[in-house]
C-alpha positions in Angstrom: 16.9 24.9 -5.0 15.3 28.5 -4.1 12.1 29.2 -2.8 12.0 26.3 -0.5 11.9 23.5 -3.5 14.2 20.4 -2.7 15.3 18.0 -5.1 16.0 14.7 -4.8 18.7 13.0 -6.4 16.9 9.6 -6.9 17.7 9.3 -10.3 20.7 10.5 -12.4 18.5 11.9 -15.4 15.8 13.3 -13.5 15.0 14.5 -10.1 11.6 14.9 -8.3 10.3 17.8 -7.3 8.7 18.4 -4.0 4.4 18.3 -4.4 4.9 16.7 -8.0 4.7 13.5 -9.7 7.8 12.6 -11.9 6.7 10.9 -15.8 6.9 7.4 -15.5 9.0 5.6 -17.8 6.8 4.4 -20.7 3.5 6.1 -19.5 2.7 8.1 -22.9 3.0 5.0 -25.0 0.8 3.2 -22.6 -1.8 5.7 -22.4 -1.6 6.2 -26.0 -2.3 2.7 -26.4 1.0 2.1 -28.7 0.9 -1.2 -30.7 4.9 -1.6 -30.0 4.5 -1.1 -26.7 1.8 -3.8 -26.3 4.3 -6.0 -27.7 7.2 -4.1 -25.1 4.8 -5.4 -22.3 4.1 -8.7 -23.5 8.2 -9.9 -23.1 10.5 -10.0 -20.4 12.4 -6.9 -19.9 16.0 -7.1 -20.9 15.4 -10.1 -22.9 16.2 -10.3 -26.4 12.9 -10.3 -28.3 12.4 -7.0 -25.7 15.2 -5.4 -26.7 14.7 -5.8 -30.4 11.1 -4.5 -30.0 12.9 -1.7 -27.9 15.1 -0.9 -30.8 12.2 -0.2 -33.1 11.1 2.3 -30.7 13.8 4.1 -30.3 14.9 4.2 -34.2 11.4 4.5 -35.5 8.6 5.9 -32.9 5.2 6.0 -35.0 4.4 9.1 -32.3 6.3 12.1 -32.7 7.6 14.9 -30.4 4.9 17.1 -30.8 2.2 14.8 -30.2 4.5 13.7 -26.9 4.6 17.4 -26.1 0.8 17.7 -26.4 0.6 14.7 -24.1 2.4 16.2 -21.5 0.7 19.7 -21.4 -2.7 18.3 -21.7 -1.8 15.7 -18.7 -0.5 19.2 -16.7 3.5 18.3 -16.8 6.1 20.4 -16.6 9.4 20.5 -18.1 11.7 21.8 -16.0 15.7 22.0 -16.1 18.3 23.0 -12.8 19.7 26.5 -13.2 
């Protein structure tokens, strides 16, 4: 990347940026205190009582984008893309 900012390809959707902290999976609906994701962190990941709970929250999110977006700017993310 120009102007002396490396990426590294740690991760196949998102790369970290040099002096920056990548999201952590999860982090908003933890910090959000998210009933469904109590129950998320209450089972065994991958099991199938997680993965049903999972399903909810990807089909039917009781947070929406732009409360996500707010999150993020108010935390001091960025969103950034490769050129």
């Amino acid at each position: 990347m120009e102007g002396g900012t490396s990426i590294s390809p740690e991760s196949r959707y998102m790369s970290t940026v040099d002096g920056y902290l990548d999201y952590k999976r999860r982090e908003y609906c933890n910090d959000v205190k998210c009933p469904m994701q109590f129950l998320l962190n209450t089972e065994v990941e991958k099991s199938s009582k997680y993965e049903q709970i999972r399903a909810i929250c990807a089909s039917n999110c009781i947070h929406s984008t732009y409360e996500f977006h707010h999150w993020l700017t108010e935390k001091g993310y960025l969103i950034v893309r490769p050129k």
